[in-house]
Rosetta silent file (secondary structure, phi, psi, omega in degrees, C-alpha in Angstrom):
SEQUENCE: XXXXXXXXXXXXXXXXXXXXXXXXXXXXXXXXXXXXXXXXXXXXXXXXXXXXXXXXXXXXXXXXXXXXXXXXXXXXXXXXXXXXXXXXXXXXXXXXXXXXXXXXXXXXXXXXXXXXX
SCORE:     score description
SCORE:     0.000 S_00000001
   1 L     0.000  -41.986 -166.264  115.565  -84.633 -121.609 S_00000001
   2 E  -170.701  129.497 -170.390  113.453  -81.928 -122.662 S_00000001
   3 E  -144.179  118.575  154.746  113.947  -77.769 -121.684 S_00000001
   4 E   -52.991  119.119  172.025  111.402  -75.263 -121.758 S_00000001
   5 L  -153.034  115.787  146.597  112.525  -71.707 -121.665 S_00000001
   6 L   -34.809   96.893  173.765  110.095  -68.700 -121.536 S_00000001
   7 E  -116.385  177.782  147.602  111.108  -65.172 -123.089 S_00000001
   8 L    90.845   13.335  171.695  109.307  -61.993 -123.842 S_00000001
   9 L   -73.616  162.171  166.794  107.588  -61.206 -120.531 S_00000001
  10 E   160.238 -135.620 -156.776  107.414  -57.630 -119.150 S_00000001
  11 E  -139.220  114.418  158.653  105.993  -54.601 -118.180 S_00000001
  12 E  -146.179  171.839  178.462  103.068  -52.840 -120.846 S_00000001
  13 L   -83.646  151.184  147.425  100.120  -50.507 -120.589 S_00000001
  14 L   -15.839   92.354 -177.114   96.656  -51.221 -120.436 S_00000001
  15 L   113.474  -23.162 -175.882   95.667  -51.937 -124.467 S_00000001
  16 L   -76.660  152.799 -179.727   99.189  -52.828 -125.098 S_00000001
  17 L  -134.452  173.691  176.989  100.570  -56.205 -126.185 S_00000001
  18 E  -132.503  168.079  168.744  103.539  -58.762 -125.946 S_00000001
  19 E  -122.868  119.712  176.560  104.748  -61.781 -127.623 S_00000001
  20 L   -84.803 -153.903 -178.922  106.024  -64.403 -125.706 S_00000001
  21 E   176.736  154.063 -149.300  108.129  -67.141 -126.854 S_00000001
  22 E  -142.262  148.463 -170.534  108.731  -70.644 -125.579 S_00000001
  23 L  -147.651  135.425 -176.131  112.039  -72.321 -126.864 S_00000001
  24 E  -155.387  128.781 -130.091  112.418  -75.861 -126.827 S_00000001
  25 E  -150.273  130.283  161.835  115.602  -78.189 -126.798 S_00000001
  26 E   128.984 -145.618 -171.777  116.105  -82.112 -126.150 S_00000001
  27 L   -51.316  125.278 -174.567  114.046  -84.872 -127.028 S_00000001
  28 L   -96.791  132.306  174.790  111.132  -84.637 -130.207 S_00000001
  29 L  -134.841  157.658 -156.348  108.150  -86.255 -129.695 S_00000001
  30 L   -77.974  -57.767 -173.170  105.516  -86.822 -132.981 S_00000001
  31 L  -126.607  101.337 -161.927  102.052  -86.247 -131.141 S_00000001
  32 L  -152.794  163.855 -177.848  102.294  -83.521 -128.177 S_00000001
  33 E  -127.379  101.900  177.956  100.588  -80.321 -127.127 S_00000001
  34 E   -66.743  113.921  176.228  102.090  -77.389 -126.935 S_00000001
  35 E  -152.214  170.053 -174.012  100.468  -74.776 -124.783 S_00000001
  36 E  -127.433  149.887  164.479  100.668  -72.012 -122.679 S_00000001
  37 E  -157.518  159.591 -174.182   99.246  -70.781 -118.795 S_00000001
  38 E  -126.442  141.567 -169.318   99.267  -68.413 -116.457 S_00000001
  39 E  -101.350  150.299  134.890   99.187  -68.200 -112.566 S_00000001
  40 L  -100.787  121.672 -170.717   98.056  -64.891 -110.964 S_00000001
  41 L   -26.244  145.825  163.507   98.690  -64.406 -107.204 S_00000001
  42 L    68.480   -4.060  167.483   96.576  -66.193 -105.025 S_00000001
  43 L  -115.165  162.571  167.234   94.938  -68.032 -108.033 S_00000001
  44 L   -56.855  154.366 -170.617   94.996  -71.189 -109.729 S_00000001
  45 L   -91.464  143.889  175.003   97.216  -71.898 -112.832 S_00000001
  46 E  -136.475  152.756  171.298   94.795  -72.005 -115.578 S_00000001
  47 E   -62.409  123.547 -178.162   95.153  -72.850 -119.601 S_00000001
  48 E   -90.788  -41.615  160.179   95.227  -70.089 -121.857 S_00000001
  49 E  -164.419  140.532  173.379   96.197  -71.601 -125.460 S_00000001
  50 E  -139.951  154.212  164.687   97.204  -75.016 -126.913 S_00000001
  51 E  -143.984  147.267  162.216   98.086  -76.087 -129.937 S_00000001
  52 L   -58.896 -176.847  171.127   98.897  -79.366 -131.319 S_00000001
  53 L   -67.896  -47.616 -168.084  101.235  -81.296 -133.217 S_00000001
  54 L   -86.923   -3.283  172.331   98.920  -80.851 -136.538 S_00000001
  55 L   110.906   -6.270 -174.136   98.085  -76.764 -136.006 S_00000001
  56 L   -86.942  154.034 -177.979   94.934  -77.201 -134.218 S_00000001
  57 E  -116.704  163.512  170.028   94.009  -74.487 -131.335 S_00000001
  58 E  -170.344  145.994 -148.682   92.177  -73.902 -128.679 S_00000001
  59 E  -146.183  170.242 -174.978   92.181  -70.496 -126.526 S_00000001
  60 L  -112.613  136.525 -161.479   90.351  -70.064 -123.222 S_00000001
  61 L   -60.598   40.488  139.311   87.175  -67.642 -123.411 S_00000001
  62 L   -74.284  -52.445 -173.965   89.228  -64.774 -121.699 S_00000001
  63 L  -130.943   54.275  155.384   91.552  -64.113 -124.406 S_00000001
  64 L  -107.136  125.413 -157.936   89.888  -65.170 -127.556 S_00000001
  65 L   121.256  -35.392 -158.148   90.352  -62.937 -130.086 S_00000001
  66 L   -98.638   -7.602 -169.156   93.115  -61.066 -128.249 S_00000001
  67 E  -109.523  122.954  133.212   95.620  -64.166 -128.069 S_00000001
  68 E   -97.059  118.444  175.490   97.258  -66.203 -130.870 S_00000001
  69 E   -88.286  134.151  164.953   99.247  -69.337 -130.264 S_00000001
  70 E  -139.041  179.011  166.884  101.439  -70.425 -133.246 S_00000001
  71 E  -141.724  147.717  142.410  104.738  -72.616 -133.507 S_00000001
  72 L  -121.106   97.870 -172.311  107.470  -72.839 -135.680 S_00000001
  73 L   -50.770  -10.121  165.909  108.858  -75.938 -136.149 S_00000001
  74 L  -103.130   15.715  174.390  111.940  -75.750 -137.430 S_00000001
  75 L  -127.975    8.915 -169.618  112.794  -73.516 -135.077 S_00000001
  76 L    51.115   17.738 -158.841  110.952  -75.237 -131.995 S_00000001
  77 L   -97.798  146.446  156.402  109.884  -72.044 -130.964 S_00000001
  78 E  -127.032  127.088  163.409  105.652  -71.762 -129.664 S_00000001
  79 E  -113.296  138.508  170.711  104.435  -67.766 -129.684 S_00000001
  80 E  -115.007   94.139  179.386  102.097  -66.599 -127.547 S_00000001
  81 E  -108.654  154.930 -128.378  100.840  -63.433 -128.909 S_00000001
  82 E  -130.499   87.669 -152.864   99.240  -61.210 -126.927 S_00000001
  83 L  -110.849  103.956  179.411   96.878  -58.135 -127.752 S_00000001
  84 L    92.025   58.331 -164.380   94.578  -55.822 -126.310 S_00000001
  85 L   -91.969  129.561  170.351   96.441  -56.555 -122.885 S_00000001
  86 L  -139.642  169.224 -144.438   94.560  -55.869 -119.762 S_00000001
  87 L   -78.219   -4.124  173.587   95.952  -55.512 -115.932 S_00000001
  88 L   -93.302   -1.044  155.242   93.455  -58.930 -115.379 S_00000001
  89 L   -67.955   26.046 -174.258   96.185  -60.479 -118.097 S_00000001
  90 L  -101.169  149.543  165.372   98.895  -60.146 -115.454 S_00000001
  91 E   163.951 -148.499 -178.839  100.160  -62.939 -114.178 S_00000001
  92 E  -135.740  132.012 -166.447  103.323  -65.196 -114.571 S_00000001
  93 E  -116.788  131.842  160.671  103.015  -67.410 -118.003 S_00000001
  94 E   -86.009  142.530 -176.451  104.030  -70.740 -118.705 S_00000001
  95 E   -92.870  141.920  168.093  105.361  -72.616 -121.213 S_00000001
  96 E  -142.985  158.762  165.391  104.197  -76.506 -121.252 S_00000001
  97 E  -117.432  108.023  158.127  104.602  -79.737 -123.296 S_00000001
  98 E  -109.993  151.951 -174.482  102.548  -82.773 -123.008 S_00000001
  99 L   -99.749  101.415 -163.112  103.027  -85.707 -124.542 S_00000001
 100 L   -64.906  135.218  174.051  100.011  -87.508 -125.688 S_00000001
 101 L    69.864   31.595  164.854   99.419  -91.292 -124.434 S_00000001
 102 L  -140.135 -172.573  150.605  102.007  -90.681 -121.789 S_00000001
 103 L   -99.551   26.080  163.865  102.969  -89.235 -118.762 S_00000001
 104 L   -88.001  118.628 -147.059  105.515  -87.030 -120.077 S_00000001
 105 E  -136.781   65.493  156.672  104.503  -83.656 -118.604 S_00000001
 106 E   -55.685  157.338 -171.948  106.747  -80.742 -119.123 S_00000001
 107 E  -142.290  155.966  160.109  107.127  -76.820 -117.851 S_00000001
 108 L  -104.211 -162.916  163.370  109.078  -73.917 -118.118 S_00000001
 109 L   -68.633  -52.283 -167.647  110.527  -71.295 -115.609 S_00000001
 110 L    91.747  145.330  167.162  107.697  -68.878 -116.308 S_00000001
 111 E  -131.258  139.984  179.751  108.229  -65.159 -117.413 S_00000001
 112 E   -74.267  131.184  169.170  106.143  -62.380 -115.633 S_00000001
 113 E   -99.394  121.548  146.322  103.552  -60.274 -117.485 S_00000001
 114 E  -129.862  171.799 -164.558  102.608  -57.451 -116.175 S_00000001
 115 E  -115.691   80.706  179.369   99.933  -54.997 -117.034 S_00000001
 116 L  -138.823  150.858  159.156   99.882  -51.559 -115.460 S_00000001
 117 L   -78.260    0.000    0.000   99.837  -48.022 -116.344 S_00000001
C-alpha cells in the first residue's frame, strides 16, 4: 500500500553533515505527518523531525538548529538534513508516515548514520 525507503546514510566526521532522503510510493493520503527517528543501540527510538501535510515543523531539542526537515511533493521525497553532525547523532534513522485520524502507521528499512573520526 504504501513504501518507505531510506537513502543517504553513512559514515562522516565529527562537524560533518548528511542528507537523508525518504522516498515514498503507493497510496496518497491529504492530512499525514511525515517525519523522521532514530534508534541508537541499547536506546529507545525517539522523534527527531516532523513535518506536516501544510509545511509545519517541529525538531526535537537535540538537533535544532543543526537539522532541517523539508519535502518535496511532487517528487514524494522528505529530506532530512543534517549539520554540525556529532558521534551522539549516530544511530540508525527512520523514515515514517502517519496518517492523521487513523491508524495508518508507516516505516521504512532505516539507513545507518554514523559519526566517527
Amino acid at each position: 500500500q504504501v513504501q518507505l525507503v531510506e537513502t543517504g546514510g553513512g559514515l562522516v566526521q565529527p562537524g560533518g553533515s548528511l542528507r537523508l532522503s525518504c522516498e515514498k510510493s503507493g497510496r496518497a493520503f491529504k492530512f499525514h505527518i511525515m517525519a523522521w527517528y532514530r534508534q541508537a543501540p541499547g536506546k529507545q527510538r525517539e522523534l527527531v523531525a516532523s513535518i506536516t501535510n501544510d509545511g509545519s515543523t517541529n525538531y526535537a531539542d537535540s538537533v535544532q538548529g543543526r537539522f532541517t526537515i523539508s519535502r518535496d511533493n511532487a517528487k514524494g521525497t522528505t529530506y532530512l538534513q543534517m549539520n554540525s553532525l556529532q558521534p551522539e547523532d549516530a544511530a540508525v534513522y527512520y523514515c515514517n508516515l502517519k496518517v492523521l485520524n487513523t491508524t495508518y502507521n508507516y516505516w521504512g528499512q532505516g539507513t545507518q548514520v554514523t559519526v566517527s573520526s
